[in-house]
N, CA and C of each residue as an Amber inpcrd file, in Angstrom:
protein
   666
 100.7950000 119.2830000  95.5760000 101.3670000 119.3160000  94.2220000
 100.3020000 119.7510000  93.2160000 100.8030000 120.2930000  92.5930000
  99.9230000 121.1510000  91.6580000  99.4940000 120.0970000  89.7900000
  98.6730000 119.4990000  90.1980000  98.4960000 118.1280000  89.0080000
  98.5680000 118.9610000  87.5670000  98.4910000 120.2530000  87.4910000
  98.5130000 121.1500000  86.1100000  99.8070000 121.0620000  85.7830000
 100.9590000 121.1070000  86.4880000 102.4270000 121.2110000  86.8610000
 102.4560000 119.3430000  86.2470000 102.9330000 118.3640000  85.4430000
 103.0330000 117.2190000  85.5940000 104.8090000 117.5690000  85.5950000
 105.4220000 116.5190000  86.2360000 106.3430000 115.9940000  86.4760000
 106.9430000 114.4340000  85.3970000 108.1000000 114.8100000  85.2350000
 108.7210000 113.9920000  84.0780000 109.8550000 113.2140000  85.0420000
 110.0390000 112.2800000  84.8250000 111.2520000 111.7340000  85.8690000
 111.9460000 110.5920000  84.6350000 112.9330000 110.7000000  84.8900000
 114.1600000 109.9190000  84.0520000 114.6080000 108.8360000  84.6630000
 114.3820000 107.7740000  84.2300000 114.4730000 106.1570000  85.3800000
 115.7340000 105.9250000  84.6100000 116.7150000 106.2140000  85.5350000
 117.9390000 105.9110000  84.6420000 118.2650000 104.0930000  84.6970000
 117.2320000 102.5930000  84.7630000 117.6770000 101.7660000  84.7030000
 117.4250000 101.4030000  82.9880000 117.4460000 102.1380000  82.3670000
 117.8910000 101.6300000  81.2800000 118.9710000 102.8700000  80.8430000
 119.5150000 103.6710000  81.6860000 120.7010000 104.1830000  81.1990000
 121.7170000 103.5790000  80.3820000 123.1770000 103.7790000  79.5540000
 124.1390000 103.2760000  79.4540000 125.3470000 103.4320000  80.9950000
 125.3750000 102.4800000  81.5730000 126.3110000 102.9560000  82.5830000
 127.4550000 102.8720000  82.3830000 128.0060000 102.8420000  81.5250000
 129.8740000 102.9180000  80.9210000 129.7490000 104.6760000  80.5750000
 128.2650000 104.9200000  80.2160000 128.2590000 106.4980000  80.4180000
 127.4320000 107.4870000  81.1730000 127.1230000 107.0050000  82.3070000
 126.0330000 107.5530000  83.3940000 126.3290000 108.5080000  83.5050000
 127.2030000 109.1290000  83.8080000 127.3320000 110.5150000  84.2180000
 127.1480000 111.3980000  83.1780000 127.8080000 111.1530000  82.2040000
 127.2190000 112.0020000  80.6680000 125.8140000 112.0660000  80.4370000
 124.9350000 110.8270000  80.4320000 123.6460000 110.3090000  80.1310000
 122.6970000 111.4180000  81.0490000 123.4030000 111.2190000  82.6600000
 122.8150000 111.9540000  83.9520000 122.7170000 113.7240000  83.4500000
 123.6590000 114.0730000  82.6100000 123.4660000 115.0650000  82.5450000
 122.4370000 116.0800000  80.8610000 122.3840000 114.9170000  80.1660000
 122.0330000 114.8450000  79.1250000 120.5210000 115.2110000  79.2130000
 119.6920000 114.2320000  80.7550000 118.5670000 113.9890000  80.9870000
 118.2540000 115.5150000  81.4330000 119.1880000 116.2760000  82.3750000
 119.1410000 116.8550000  83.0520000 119.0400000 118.4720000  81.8700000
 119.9260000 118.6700000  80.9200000 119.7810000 119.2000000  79.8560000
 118.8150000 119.0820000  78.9440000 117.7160000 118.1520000  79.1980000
 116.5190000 118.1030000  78.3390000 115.4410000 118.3850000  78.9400000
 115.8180000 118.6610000  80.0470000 114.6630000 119.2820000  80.5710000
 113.5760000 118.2950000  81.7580000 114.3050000 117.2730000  82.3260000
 113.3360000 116.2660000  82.8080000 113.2670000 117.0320000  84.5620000
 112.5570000 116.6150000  85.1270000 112.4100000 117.4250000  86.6270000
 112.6810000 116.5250000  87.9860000 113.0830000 114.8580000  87.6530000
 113.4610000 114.0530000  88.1860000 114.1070000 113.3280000  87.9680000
 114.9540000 112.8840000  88.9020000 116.1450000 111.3890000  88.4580000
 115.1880000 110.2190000  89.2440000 114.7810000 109.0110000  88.4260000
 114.6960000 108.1240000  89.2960000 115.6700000 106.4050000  89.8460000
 115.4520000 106.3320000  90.7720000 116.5170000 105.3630000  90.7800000
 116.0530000 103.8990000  91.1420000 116.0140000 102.7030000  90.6480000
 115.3480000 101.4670000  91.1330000 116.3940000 100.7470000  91.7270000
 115.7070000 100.1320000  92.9510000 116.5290000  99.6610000  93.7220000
 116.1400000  98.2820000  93.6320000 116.7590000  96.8920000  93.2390000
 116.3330000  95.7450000  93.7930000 117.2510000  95.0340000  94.2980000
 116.9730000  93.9520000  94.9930000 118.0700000  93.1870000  95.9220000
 117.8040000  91.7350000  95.4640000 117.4550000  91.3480000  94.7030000
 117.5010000  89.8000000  93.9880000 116.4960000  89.0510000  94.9350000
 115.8510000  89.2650000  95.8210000 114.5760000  88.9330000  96.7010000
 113.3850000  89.0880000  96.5670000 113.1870000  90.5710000  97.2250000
 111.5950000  91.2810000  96.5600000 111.2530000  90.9230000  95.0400000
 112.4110000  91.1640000  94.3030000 112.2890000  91.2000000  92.9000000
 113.0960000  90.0710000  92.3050000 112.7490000  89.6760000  91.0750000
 114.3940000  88.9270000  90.7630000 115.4830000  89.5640000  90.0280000
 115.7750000  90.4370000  89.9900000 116.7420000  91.6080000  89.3720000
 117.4150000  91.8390000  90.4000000 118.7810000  92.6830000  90.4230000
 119.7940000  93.1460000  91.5840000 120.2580000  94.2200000  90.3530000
 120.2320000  95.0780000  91.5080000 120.6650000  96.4910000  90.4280000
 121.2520000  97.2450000  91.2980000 120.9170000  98.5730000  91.8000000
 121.5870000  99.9360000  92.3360000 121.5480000 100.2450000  93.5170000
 123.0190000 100.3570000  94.4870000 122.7630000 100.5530000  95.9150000
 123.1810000 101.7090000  95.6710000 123.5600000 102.5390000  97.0400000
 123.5580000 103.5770000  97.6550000 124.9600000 104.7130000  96.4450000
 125.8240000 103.7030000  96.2360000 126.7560000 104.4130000  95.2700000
 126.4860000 105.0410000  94.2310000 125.6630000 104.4240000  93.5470000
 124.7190000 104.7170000  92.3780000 124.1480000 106.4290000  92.5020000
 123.4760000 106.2160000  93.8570000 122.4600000 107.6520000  93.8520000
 123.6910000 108.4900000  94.3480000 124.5800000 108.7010000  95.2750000
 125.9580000 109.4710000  95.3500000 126.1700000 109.6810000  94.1180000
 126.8780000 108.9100000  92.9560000 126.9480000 109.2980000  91.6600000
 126.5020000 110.3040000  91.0940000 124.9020000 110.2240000  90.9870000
 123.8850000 110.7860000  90.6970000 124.0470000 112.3910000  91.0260000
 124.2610000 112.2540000  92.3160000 123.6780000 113.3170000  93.8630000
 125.3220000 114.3470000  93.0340000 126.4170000 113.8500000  92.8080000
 127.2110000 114.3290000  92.2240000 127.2230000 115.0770000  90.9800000
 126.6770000 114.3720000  89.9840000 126.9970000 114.8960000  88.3760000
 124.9260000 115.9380000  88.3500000 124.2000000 115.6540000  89.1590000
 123.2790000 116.6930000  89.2670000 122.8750000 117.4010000  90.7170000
 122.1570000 117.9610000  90.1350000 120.9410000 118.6830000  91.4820000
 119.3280000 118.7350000  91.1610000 119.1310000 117.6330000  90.2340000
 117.9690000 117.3610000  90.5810000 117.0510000 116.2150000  91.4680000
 116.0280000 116.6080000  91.7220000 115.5710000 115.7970000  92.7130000
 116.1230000 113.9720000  92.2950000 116.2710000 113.3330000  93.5590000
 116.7610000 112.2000000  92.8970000 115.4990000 111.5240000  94.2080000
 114.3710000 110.7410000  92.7650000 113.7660000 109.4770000  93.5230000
 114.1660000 108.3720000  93.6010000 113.9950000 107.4300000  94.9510000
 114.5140000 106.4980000  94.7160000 113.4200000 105.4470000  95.2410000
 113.1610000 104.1240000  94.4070000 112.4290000 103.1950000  94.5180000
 112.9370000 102.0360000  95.2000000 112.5420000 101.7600000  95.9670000
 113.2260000 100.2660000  96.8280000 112.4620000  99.3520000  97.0400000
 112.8530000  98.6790000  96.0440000 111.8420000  97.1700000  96.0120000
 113.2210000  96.1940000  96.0550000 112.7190000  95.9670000  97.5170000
 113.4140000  95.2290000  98.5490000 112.7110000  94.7700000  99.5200000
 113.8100000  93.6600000 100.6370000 112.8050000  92.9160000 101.4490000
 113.4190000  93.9480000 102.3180000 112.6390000  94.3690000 103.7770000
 112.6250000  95.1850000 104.5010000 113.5910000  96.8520000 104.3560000
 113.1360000  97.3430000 103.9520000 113.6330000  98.5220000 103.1860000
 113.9910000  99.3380000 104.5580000 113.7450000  99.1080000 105.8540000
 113.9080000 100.0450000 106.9340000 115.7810000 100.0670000 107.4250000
 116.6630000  98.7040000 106.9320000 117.8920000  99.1260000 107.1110000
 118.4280000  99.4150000 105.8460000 117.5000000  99.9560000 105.1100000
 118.4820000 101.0720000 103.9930000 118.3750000 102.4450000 103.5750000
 117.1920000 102.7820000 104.6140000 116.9160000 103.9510000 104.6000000
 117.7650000 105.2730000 104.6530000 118.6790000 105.0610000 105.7430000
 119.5050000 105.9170000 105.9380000 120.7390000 106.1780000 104.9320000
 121.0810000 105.1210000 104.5730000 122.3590000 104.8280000 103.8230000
 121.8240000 105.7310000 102.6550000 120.9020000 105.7040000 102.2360000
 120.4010000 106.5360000 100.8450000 120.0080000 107.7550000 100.8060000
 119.6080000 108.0380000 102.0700000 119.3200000 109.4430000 102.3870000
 120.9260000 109.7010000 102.2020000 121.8480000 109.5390000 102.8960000
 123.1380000 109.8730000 102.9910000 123.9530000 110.0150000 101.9700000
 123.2960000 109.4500000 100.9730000 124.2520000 109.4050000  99.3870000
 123.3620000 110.1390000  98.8920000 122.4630000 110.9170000  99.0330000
 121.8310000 111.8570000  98.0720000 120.1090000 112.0920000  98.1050000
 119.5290000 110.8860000  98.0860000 118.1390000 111.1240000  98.0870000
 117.0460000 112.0120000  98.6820000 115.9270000 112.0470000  97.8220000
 115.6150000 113.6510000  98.3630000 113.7630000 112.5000000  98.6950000
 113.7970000 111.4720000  97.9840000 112.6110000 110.6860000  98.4420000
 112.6730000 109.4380000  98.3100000 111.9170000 108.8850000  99.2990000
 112.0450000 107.0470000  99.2640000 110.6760000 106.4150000  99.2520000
 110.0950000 105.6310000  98.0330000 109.0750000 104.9340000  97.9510000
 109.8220000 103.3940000  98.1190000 108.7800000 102.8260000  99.1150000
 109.1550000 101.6380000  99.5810000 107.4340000 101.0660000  99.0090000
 107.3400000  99.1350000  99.2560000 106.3540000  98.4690000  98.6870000
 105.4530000  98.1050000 100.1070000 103.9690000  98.2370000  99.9830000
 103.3460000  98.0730000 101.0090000 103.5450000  96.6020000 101.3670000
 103.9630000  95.5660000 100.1510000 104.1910000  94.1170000 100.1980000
 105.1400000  93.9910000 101.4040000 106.2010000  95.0920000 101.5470000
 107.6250000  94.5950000 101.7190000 108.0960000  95.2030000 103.4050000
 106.1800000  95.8800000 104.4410000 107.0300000  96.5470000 104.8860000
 105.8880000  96.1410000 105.9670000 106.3750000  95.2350000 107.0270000
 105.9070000  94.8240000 108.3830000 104.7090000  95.8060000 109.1020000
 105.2490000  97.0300000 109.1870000 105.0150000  97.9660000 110.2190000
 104.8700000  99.2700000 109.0860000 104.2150000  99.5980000 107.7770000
 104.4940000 101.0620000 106.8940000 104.1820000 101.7570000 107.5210000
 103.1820000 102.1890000 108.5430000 103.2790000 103.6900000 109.1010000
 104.7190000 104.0250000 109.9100000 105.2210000 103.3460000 110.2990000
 106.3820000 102.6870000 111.3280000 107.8570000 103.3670000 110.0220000
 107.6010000 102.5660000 108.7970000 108.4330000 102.9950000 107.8150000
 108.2130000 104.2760000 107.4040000 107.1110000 104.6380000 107.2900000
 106.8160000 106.0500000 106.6860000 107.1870000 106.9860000 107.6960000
 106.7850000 106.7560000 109.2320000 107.8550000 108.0550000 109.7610000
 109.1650000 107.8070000 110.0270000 109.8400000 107.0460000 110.0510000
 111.6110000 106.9260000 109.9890000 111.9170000 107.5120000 108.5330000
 111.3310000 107.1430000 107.7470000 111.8800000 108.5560000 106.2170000
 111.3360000 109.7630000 106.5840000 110.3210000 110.2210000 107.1500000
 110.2230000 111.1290000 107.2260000 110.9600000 111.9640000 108.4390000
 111.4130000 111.4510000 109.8560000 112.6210000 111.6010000 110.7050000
 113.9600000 111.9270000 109.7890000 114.2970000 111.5090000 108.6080000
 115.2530000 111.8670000 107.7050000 115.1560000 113.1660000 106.7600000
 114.1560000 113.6880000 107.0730000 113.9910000 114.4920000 106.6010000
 113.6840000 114.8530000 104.7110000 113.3850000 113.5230000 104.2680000
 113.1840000 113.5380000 102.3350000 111.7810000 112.9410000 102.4950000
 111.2930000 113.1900000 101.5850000 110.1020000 112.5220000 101.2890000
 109.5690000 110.9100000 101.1170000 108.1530000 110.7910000 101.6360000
 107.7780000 109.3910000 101.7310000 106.9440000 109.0900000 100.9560000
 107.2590000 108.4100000  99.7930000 106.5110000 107.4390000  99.2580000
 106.1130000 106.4270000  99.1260000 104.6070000 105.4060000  99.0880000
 103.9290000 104.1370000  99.2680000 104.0020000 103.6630000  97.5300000
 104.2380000 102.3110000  97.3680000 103.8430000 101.4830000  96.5000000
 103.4530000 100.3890000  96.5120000 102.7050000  99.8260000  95.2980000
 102.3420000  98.2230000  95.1960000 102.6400000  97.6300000  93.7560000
 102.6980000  96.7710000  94.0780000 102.7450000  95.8610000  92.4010000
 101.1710000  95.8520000  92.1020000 101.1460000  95.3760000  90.6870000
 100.1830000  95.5160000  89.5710000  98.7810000  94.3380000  90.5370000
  99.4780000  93.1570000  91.0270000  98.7370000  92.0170000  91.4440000
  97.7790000  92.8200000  93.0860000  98.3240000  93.2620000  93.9180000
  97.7630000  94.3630000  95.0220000  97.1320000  94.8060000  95.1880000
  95.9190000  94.5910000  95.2230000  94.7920000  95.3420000  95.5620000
  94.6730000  96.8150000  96.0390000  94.5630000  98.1070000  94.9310000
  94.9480000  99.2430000  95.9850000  94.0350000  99.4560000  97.3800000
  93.3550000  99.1960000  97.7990000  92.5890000  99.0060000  99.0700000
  93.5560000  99.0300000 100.1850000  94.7250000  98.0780000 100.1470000
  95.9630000  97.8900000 100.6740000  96.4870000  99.1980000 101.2730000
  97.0090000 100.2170000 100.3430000  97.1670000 101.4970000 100.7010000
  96.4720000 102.3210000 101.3950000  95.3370000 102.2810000 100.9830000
  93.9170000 103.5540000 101.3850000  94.3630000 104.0310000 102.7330000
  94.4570000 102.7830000 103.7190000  94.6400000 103.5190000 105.3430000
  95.8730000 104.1960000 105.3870000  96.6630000 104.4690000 104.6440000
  97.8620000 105.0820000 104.5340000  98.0340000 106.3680000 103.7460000
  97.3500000 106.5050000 103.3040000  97.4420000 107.7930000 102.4620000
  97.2220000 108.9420000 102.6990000  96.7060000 109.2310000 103.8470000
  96.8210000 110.4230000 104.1780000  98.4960000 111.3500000 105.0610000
  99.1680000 109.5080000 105.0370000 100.6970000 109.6610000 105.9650000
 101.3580000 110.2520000 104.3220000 102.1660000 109.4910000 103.6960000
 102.5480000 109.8970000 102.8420000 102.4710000 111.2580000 101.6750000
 103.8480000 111.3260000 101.1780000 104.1880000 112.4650000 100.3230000
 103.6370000 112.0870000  98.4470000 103.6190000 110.9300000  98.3290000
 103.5090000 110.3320000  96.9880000 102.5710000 108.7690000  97.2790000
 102.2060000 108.7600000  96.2030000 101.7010000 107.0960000  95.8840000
 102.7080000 106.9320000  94.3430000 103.1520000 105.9300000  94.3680000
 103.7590000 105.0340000  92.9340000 102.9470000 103.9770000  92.4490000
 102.1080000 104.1220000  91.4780000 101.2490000 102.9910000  90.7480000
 102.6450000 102.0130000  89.4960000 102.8730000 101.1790000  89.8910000
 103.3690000 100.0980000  89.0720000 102.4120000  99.7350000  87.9190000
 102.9950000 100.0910000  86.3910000 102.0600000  99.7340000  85.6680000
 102.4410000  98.6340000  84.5050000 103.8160000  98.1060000  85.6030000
 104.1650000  96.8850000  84.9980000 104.6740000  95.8430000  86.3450000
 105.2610000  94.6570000  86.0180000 105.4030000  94.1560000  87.2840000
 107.2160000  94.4860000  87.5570000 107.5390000  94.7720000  88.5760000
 108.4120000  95.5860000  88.7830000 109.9410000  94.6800000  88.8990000
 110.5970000  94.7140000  88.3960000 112.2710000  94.1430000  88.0920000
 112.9900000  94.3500000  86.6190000 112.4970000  94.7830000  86.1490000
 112.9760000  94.8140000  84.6180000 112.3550000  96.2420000  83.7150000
 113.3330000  96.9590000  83.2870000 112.4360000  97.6040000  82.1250000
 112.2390000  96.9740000  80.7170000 111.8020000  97.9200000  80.5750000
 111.6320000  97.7280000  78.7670000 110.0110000  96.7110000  78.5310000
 109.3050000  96.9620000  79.2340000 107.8710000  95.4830000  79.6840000
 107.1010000  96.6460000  78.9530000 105.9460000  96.0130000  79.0320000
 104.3380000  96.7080000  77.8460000 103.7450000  96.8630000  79.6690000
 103.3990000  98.0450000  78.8290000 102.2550000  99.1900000  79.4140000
 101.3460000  97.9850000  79.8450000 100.8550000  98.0050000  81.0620000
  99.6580000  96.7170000  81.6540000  97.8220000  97.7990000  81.8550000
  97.2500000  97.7040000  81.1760000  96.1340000  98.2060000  80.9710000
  95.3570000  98.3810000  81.6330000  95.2190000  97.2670000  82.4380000
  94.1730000  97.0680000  84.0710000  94.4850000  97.7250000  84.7210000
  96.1840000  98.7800000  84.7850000  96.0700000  99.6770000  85.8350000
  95.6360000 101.0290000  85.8600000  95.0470000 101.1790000  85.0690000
  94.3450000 102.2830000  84.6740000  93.4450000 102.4380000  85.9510000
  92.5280000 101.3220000  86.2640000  91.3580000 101.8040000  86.8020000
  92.0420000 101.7910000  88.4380000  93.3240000 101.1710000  88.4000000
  93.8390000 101.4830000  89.9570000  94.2260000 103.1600000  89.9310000
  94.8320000 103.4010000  89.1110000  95.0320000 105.2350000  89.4830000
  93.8280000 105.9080000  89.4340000  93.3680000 105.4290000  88.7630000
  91.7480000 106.3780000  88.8970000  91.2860000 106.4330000  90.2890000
  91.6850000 104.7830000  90.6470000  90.5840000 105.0220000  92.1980000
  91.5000000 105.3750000  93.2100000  93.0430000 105.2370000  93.3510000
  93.6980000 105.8270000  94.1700000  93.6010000 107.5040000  94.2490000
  93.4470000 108.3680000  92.6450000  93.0470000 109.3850000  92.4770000
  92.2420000 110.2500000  93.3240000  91.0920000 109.2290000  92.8750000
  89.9470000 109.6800000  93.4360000  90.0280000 109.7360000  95.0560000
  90.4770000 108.7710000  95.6170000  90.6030000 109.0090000  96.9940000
  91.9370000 109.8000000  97.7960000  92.6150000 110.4540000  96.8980000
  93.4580000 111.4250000  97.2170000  92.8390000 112.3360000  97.0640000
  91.6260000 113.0910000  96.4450000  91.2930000 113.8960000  96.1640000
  89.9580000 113.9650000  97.1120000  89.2140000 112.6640000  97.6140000
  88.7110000 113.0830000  98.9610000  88.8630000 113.6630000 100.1980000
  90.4030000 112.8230000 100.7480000  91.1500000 113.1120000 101.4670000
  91.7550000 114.8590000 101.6580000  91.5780000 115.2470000 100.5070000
  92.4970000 116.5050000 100.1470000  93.8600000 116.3330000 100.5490000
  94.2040000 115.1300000  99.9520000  96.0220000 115.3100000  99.8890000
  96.3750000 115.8380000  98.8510000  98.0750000 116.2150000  99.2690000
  98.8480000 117.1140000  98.1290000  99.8320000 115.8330000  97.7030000
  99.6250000 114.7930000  97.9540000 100.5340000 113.9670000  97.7420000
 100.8480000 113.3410000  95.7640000 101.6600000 113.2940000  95.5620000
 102.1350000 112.9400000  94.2930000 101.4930000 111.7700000  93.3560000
 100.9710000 111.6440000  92.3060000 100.7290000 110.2310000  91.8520000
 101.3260000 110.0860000  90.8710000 102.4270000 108.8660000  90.8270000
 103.3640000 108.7230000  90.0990000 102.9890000 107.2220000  89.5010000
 103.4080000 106.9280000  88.1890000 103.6270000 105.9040000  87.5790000
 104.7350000 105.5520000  86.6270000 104.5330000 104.3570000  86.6630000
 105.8360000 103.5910000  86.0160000 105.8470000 102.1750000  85.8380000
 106.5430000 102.2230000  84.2070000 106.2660000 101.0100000  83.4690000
 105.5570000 101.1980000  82.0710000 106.1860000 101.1050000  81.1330000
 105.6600000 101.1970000  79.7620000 105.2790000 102.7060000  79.6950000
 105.9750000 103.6020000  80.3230000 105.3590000 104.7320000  80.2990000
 105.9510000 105.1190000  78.6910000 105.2680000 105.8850000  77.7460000
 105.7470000 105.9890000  76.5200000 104.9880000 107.2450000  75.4900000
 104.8270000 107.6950000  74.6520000 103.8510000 109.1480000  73.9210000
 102.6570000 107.9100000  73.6390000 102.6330000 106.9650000  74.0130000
 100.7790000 106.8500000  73.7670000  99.9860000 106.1070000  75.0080000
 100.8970000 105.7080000  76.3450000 100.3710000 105.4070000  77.3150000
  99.9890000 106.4900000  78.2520000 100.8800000 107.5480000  78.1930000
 101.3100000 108.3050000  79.2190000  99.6750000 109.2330000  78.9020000
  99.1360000 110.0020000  78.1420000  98.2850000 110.1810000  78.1710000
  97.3070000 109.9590000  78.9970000  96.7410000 108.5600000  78.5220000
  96.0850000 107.8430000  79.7050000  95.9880000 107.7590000  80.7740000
  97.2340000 107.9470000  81.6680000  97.8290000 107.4990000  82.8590000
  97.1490000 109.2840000  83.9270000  97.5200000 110.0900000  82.3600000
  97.4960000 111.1770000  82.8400000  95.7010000 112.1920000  82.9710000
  95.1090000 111.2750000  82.1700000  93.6620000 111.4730000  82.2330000
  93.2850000 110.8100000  83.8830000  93.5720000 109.4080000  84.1620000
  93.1600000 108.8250000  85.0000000  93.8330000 109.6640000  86.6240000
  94.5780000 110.4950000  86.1840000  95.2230000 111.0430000  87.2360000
  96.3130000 111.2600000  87.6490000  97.0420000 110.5670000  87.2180000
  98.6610000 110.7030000  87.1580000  99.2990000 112.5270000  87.2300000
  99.8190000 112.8940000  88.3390000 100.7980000 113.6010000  87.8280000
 102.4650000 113.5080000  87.7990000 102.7590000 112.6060000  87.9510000
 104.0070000 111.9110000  87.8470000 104.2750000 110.9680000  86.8930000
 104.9760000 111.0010000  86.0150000 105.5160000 110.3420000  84.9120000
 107.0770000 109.9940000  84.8380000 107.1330000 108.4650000  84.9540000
 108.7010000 107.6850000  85.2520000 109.0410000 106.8820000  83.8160000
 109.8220000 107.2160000  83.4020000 110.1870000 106.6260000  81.9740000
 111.8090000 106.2620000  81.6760000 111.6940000 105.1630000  81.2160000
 113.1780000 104.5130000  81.1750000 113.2680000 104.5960000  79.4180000
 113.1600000 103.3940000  79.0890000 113.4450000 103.1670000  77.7060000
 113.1870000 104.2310000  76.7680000 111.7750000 104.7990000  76.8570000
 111.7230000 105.5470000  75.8130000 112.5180000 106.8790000  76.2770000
 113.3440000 107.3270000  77.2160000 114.1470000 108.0720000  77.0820000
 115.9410000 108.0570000  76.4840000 116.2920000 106.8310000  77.0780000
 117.1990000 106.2110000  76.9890000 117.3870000 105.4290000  76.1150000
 116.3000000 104.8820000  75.2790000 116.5070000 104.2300000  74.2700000
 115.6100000 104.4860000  72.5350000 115.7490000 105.7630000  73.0290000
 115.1760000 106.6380000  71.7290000 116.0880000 106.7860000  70.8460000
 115.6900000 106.3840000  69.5060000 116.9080000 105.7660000  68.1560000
 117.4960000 107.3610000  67.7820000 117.0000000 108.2430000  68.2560000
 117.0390000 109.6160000  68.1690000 117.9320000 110.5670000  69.2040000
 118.1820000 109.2750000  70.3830000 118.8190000 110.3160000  71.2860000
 117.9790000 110.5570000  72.7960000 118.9640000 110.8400000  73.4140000
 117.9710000 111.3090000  75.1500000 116.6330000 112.2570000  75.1430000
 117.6740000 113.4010000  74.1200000 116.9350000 115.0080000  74.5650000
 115.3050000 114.4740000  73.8020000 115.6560000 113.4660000  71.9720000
 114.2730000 113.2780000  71.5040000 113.3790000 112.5890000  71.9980000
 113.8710000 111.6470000  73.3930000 113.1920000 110.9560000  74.0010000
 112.4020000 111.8950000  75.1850000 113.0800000 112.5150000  75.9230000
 112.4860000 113.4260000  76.7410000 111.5070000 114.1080000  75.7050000
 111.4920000 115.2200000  74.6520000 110.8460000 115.4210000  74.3400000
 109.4060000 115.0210000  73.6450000 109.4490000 113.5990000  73.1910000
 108.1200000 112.9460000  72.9830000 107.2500000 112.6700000  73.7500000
 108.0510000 112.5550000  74.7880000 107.3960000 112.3880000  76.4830000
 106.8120000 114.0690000  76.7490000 107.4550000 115.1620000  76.5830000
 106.8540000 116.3980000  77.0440000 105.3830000 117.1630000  76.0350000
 105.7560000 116.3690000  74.4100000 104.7050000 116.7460000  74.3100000
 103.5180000 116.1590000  73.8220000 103.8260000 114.9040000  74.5750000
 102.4740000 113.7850000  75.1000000 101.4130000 114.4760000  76.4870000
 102.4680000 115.3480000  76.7440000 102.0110000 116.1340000  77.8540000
 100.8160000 117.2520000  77.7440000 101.2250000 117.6660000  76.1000000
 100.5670000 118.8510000  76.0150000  98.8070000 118.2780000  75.5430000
């Protein structure tokens, strides 16, 4: 992936869902280059939100890439079901997954992309032996079940050093974040290395509208 190229992704959990499909396409008309989708099951996380119908929805009213996040307890019997409704990538939690090299090639047997994550508390060290398997890393830069949370500051120096050791490695793999992403965090995120940017609220809940939300986000970019 080309880190000059950054990537914008639209976390539709703070969508309106009485108007998702309008909203879905709104995002998609402003120019964003990803749908993302959070998955929780009232376990991993304490939130319950979006199964497999959700991203079908999605997979329907667009054609853009649709990520999907699964913070869940064993994410290996839902793999398929989501590939099947649409998904084009699956980041699962290194917390949540017995066997991850084990998980990382059964998504990749599906043929969409594999992505690793951790919560904010995780030591990235956790990951390191894994990173050369995977398509993406997801840095959590809040603790993960809820939007609308403040930007967490300490994770700065985790993308830096996951960065840095993607860039030993010479992977092409993705570095994505999410959580408080907003026009004065995202910067940051994006100095330390980030080329993936996941944003809920301030797209969706811009007093201005979707398209002005996407756009504060694009030219935080510049």
């Amino acid at each position: 992936m080309n880190k000059d190229q950054p990537i914008l992704a639209a976390s539709i959990l703070s969508a309106d869902f009485l108007k998702l499909g309008d909203q879905v396409r709104q995002v998609q008309d402003s120019g964003v280059d990803w749908l993302h989708i959070d998955v929780m099951d009232g376990h991993f996380v304490p939130n319950l939100t979006m199964g497999p119908f959700i991203v079908e929805a999605c997979r329907r009213t667009s054609q853009l890439p649709i990520d999907v996040h699964l913070m869940v307890t064993e994410p290996d019997f839902l793999l398929e079901a989501f590939v099947r409704a649409g998904a084009d990538h699956l980041t699962v939690h290194v917390e949540a997954c017995a066997d991850l090299p084990a998980t990382i090639n059964k998504i990749k047997a599906l043929k969409v992309k594999a992505g690793v994550t951790l919560n904010p508390e995780t030591p990235f060290s956790h990951i390191f032996p894994f990173l050369d398997q995977v398509d993406g890393v997801l840095v959590m830069t809040v603790h993960p079940g809820y939007s609308g949370q403040q930007f967490m500051p300490g994770t700065v120096e985790k993308i830096s050093a996951i960065r840095n050791h993607l860039d030993r490695i010479r992977s092409s793999a993705w570095l994505a974040v999410d959580g408080g992403i907003n026009p004065a965090t995202l910067p940051e995120t994006r100095r330390a290395g980030a080329d993936v940017f996941i944003s809920a609220s301030t797209i969706f809940k811009n007093p201005g509208g979707i398209k002005k939300g996407v756009r504060s986000l694009r030219d935080a970019l510049l």
